[in-house]
Steps between C-alpha positions, in 0.01 A plus 500: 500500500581174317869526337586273219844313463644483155749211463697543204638231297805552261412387140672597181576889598139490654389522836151344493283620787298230733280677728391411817264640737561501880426689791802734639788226622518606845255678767195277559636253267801418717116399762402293278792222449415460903100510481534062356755371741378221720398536845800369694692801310260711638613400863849614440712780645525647093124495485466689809769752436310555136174549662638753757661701236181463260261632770755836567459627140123450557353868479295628825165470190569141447692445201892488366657666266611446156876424378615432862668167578256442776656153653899607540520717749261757725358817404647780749383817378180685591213279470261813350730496203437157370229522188310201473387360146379214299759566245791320396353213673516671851292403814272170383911264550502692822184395589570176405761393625386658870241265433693177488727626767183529749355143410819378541634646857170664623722851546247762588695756383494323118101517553413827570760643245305266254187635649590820428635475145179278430289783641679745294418311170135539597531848557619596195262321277249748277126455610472383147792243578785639256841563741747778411821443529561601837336649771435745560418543107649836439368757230728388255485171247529274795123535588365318206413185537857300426497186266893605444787289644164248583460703782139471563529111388756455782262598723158373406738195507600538823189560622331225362810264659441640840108300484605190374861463669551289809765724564275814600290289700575773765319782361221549659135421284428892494860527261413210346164647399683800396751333285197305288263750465849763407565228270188465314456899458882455366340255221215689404706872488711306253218393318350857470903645338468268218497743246289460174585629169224555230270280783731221529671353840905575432725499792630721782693853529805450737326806702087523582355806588413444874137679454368424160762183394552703189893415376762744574886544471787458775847647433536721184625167292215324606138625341220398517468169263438147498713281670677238379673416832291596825190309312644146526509525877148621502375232302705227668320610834149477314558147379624396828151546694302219524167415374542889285216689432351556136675860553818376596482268219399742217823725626767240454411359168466886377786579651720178358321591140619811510843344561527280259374796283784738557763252490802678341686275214771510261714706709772445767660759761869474475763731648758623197844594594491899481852681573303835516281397776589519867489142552628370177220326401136624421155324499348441156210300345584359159269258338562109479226295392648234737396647808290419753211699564544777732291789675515873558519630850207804382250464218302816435134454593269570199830395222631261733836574314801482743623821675795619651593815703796704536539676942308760246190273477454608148368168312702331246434188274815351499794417753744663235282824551576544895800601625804268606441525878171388462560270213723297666409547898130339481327180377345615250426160352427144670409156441277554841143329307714232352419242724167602627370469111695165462472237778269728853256597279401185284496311861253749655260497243496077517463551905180756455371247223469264729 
């Protein structure tokens, strides 16, 4: 899932919260500082150590784990106990940078490792072209179709990269085929999880129902709602195909209304010092008509008031109302919209006018 960094700055007995959102800072992460290096790099004895260790956590289905440096050193325990995911950022890195490797040194082993963890992103993909979060899906939350941690993005990213790249000139036209046509199914599944409120386009749940796209919830603290977060990546994606369709078009400007709509003002997150509390400090939102705009993590669909959850899952409508775990271990607010509204946005709409 996507964590949140909180750097705290010192003012006047006040700790005043900045929040950050960013993918876990290590697993497939650690891939991806690798994935841009030139191609001479990619001829060295480093790159070929990483790619041998990559390709050992690489479960016999295809795909790597989650949390797991994946470039330091080798995997050496039983290969059937690796779980493959799309979470946290896991597999697509791999992927990549096995790609780059290949085009670089022409190392068969590199290829069919990237053939298989290609052919694994196929295989999990709904008919209706949502992907869970791993495959196989499981019977619990992970089955939905997964907009959380941009995990779906990632891939219909990915995917879309692997048609246009010079770099996967190697696939074979039957994968490439694949990828598009995975790709466009990607596109219109996200098109069919918009969810309306009294009739109007809003944005997306960080879960889908896999069946009917219907929103539904994750972990206990996260219900089902309207996301502040996991919708910025979705609409990102939408603005970035070419030559959109009136349907792609009619989902980003409802969606970026509806941000600009629940924009949060008046208020800042700060973090008090609090003796009583386990860390000494405690996460509060105080009001300051000085602040920025900012944006809830979960707005209620039908109120769209923000929401927050307790491990209990019992729906609250304030951080004070949660508990301090919770309160203080999530990112519960975000400036994640702020520059899609202000400067991506404004330049999309010129491009489409055109």
């Amino acid at each position: 899932m996507v964590r949140t960094i909180s750097i705290f700055i010192h003012l006047c007995g006040v700790w005043i919260v900045v929040l950050a959102s960013t993918q876990c800072l290590h697993g497939a992460n650690v891939v991806a500082r690798f994935t841009t290096n030139d191609e001479q790099w990619f001829l060295s004895a480093q790159a070929s150590n990483i790619a041998k260790n990559i390709i050992s956590h690489q479960s016999p289905l295809g795909g790597f784990p989650k949390n797991i440096d994946t470039t330091s050193k080798p995997y050496t325990g039983e290969k059937e106990k690796i779980k493959p995911t799309f979470d946290n950022g896991a597999t697509v890195d791999e992927l990549r940078f096995l790609a780059r490797y290949y085009d670089a040194t022409k190392d068969e082993t590199a290829r069919i490792s990237f053939i298989k963890g290609f052919d694994y992103i196929i295989a999990a993909q709904y008919p209706n072209g949502g992907f869970p979060q791993g495959y196989p899906p499981g019977n619990s939350y992970q089955k939905h179709i997964t907009f959380n941690d941009s995990a779906m993005v990632r891939l219909l990213e990915f995917l879309r990269e692997t048609t246009e790249s010079k770099v996967y000139e190697f696939l074979d036209m039957a994968r490439r085929e694949k990828a598009n046509s995975a790709f466009w199914k990607g596109i219109d599944c996200i098109l069919k999880c918009q969810i309306k409120v009294k009739g109007k386009l809003t944005v997306w749940c960080a879960q889908h129902d896999e069946v009917t796209f219907e929103p539904r919830p994750a972990r206990t603290f996260e219900p089902t709602s309207l996301s502040g977060a996991e919708s910025v990546g979705i609409v990102r994606l939408l603005m970035s195909i070419k030559n959109p369709s009136t349907n792609v078009i009619a989902a980003v400007r409802s969606a970026v209304e509806w941000f600009k709509h629940s924009k949060i003002t008046g208020v800042r997150i700060i973090e008090v010092e609090d003796k009583h509390s386990p860390s000494g400090k405690n996460k509060v939102v105080v009001e300051d008509q000085t602040a920025p705009p900012i944006w809830a993590r979960f707005y209620e669909i039908g109120s769209n008031r923000p929401i927050f959850c307790d491990r209990d899952g019992v729906k609250k409508y304030s951080l004070a109302e949660i508990g301090y775990e919770r309160r203080n271990g999530y990112g519960w607010y975000g400036y994640w919209p702020k520059d899609l509204i202000e400067k991506e946005y404004p330049e999309w709409e010129r491009k489409i006018r055109k």
